[in-house]
C-alpha positions as a printed Julia matrix, in Angstrom:
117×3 Matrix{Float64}:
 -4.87  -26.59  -37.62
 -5.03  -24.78  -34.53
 -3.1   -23.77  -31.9
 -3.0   -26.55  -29.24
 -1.62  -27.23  -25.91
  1.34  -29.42  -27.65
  2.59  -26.33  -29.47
  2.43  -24.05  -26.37
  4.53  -26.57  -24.54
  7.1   -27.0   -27.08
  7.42  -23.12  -27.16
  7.56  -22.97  -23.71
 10.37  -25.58  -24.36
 12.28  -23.66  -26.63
 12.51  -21.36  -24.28
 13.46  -23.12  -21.2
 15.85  -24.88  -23.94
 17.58  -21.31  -24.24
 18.04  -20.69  -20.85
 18.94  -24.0   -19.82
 21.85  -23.16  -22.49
 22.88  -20.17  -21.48
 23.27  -21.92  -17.59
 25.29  -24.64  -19.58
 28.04  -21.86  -20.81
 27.4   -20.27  -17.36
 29.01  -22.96  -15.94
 32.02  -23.9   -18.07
 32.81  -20.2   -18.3
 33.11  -20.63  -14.42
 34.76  -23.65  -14.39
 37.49  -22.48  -16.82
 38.19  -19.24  -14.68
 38.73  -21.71  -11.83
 40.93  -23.88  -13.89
 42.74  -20.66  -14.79
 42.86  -19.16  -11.31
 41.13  -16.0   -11.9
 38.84  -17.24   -9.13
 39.04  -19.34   -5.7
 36.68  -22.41   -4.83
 34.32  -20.48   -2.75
 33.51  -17.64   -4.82
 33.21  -20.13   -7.67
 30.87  -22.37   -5.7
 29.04  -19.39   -4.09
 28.54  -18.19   -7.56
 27.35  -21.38   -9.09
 25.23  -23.41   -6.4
 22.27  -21.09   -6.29
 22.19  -21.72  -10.52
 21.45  -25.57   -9.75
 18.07  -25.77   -8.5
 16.78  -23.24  -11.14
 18.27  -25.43  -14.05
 17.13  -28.96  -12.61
 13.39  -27.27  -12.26
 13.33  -25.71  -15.65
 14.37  -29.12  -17.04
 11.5   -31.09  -15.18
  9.0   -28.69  -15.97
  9.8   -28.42  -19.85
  9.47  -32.64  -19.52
  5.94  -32.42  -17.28
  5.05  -29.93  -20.08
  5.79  -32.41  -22.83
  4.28  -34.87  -20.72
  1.16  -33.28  -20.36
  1.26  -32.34  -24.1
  1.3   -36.44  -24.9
  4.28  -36.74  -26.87
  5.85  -39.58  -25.1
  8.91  -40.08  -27.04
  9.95  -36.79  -26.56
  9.63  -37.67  -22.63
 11.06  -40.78  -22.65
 14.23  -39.12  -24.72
 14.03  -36.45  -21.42
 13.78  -38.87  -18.36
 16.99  -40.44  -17.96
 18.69  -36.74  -18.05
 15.44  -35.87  -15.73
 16.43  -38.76  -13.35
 20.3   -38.41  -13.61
 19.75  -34.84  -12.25
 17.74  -35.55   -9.17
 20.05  -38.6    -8.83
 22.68  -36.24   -9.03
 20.87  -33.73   -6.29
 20.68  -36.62   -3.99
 24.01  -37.82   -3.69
 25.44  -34.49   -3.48
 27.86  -33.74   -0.64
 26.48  -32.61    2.46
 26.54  -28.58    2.4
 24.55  -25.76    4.35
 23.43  -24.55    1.02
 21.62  -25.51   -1.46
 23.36  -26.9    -5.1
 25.98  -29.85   -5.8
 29.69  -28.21   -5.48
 31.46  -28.05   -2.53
 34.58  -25.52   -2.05
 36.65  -28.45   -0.63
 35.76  -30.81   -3.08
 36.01  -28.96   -6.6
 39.73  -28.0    -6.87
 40.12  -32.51   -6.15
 41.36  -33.22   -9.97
 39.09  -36.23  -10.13
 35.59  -34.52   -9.32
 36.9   -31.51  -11.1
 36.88  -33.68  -14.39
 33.39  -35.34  -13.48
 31.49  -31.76  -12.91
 33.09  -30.71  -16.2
 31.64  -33.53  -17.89
């Protein structure tokens, strides 16, 4: 068996996988200093909103890769978290920036429990 374009993508998936992960712990790292107050809002958000973009395009190109590859379970399994993301992108609150947290909004106890989730 050789190597074929299905293989390279799910390597190429492992290791968007791993650094998708390590943006995961990036994050509640972040949000636990701001729950502990080593940092304020804006830092926080200043720190985290340029991570955003990266880790939604990383995601939809390890599913366009699987895509591609044919293995449409695996995509199917992928395109509700692909589609909750953009969804997610979209209804952001309006900011000069790019990403999804906003300095006003993230100390609000009710948003700060949904971005944790």
């Amino acid at each position: 068996m050789g190597f074929t374009y299905l293989a390279f993508a799910y390597m190429m998936a492992l290791i968007l996988t791993a650094i998708l992960i390590f943006f995961a712990i990036w994050h509640v790292i972040a949000f636990d200093e701001l729950k502990n107050d080593q940092k304020n809002p804006i830092e926080q958000c200043n720190t985290l909103n340029p991570l955003v973009l990266p880790e939604y395009f990383g995601h939809a190109i390890m599913v366009l890769l699987i895509l591609f590859g044919g293995d449409l379970i695996t995509f199917v399994l992928n395109l509700p978290i692909l589609i909750y993301n953009f969804k997610k992108y979209i209804n952001r609150p309006i900011l000069s920036k790019t990403g999804i947290y906003d300095p006003t909004l993230v100390m609000n106890g009710d948003i700060f429990q949904f971005l944790t989730k």
